[in-house]
N, C-alpha and C positions, 0 to 999 in steps of 0.2 A: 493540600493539593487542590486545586481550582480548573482542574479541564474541563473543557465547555462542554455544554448540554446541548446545545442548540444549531447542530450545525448543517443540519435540512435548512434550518432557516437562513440561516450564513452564506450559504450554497446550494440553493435549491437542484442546482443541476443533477448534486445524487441521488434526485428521487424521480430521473427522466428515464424510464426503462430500456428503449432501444440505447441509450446510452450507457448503461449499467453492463448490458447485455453485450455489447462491443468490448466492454473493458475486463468481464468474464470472461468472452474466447481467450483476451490475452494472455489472462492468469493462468487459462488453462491450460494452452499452448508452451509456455514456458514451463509450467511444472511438469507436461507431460517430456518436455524435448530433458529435462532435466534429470529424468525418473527413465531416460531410456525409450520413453514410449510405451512402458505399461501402464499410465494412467492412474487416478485414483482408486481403481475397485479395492474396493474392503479397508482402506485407508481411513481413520480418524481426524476428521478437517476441522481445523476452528478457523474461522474468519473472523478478523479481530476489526471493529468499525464496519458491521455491516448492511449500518443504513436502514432501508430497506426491503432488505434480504434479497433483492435481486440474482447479484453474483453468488452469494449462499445456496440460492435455490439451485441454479445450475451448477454448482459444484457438489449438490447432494446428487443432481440425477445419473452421475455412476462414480462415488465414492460409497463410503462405509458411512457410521455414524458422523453427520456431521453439525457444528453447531455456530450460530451464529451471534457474536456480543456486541451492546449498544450502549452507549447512558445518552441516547437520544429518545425519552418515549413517543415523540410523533413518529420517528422512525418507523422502531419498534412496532406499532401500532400498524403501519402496513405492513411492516413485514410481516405478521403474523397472516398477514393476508392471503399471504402467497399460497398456490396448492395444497394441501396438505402431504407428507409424504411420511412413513414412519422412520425414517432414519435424520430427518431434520428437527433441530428444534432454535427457539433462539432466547435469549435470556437479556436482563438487565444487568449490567457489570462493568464497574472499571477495568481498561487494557491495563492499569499499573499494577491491580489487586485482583489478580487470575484466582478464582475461587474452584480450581481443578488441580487435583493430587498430580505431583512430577508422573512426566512422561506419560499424560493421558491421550497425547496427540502425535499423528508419524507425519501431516501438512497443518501448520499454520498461513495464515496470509492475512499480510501486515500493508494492506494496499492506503498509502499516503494519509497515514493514520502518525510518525512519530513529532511533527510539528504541531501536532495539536495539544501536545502533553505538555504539563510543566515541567516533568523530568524525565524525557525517553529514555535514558538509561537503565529506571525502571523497568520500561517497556520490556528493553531486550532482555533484561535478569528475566522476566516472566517468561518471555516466549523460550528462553532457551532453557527454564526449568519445567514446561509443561512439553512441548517436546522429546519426544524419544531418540532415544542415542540415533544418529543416522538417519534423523528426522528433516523434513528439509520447511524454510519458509521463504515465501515468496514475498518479497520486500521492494516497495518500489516508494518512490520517496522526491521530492521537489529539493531541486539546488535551491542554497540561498541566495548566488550569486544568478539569478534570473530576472531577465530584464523587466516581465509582465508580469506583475501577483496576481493569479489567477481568484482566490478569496474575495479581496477588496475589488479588484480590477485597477490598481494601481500601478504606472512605473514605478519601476525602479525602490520601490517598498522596502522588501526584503533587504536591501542593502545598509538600510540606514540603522544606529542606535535605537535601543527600543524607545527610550524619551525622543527623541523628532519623530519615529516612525508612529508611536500614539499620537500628538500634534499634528504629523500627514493624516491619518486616517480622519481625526478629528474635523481636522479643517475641509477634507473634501464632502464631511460630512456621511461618513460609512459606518461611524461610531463613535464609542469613548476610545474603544484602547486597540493596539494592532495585536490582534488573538493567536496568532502565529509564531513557532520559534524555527524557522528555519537553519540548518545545518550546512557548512562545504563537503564536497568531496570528502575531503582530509575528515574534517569532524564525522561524518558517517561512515568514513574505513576504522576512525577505532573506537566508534561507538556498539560497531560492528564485528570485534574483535575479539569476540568469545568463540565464535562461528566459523569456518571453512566457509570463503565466499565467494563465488562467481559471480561474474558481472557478465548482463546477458545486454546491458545498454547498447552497447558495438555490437552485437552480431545482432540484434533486433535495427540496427540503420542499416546493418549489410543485407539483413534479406526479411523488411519486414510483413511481407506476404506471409513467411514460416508462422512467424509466430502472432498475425490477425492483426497487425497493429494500419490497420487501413486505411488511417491518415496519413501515416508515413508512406503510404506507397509513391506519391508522385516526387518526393526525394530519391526516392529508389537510385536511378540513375548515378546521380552525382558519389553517395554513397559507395554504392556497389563497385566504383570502378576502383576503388583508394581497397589496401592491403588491411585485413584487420586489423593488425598491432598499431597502425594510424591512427585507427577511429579509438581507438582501447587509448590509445597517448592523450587522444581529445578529449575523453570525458569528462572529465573535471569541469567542463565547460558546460558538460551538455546541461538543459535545463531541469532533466528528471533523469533518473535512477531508474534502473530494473536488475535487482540484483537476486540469487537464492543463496540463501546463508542454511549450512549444514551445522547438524549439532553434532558435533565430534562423536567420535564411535568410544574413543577411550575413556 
């Protein structure tokens, strides 16, 4: 396996804090609308890809023990930085090779963390055997059919065979090879398909005030005025994911 180590460097934008901290309300916002509105307290959270620790840190300040995994160490290395609190800690670890006994966690968050892997499928077997029965994770994820790759800053990227799409990167000069494995719609519902899943993508363009998404507000309108089951028919389209995937009770 060859998941990348370096992707502060790749993407420095995850180490820009008011911007971490926007994408933490959101996390939090959905798992609480998720969870009913009781929140994480006393909750066991692992954040899987967490930089950082930014959104780690805010999801420790009222959950239970919570802990955050990296194989980034410049990451790592701030994040240790963060406040200290006794219920955080964060660690070195592959997301493939979960080094935590089943069901040591009732929230994971898998925030656009499975195209980095050479085989997400992994991913999901871990997170849904360290997860507790009725466990829920917050999974948000990039289409592959999106027009901007946010990574490279490349059109139209993600579309192509990995052999042109290493040559695209190549040639514009961003790299050797395109580090990315992007997934469809389709491919992330059954890659996804161990798990009970809602998709919270539609009702976050129908009222994304709810859940902090504050770029989305000046869409608001256009959104808000179309039936949900509309916006739920468009997905497939959309350019990211916001979904929680339950781990069955049985």
């Amino acid at each position: 396996m060859t998941d990348r180590v370096d992707f502060s460097t790749l993407s420095p934008s995850i180490l820009e804090r008011n911007d971490r901290l926007r994408v933490g309300r959101q996390v939090l916002a959905v798992l609480e609308a998720d969870l009913s509105g009781t929140g994480l307290q006393g909750l066991r959270v692992l954040d899987i890809g967490c930089s950082a620790g930014v959104i780690t840190s805010l999801l420790a300040e009222g959950s239970g023990p919570t802990t955050g995994i990296d194989v980034d160490d410049n990451a790592l290395r701030l994040a240790r930085l963060e406040p200290p609190r006794a219920n955080l800690r964060f660690l070195a670890m592959n997301a493939s090779e979960l080094d935590f006994p089943a069901e040591s966690f009732d929230v994971v968050v898998c925030n656009q963390v499975y195209y980095w892997l050479d085989d997400p499928a992994r991913l999901m077997a871990e997170i849904l055997r360290v997860l507790a029965p009725g466990g829920r994770c917050f999974f948000a994820a990039v289409n592959k059919y999106k027009l901007w790759e946010a990574q490279y800053r490349l059109p139209f990227l993600s579309f192509l065979p990995r052999g042109l799409a290493d040559l695209y990167v190549r040639a514009a000069g961003k790299g050797e090879r395109f580090g990315c494995r992007y997934l469809s719609f389709g491919d992330l519902k059954r890659l996804c398909a161990s798990f009970v899943v809602r998709r919270y993508t539609a009702r976050i363009l129908k009222d994304p005030q709810k859940y902090k998404f504050t770029k989305l507000s000046a869409l608001k309108r256009i959104p808000s005025a179309l039936p949900l089951r509309w916006l739920e028919g468009l997905e497939p389209m959309s350019p990211n994911f916001v979904w929680v995937l339950e781990k069955p009770k049985e």
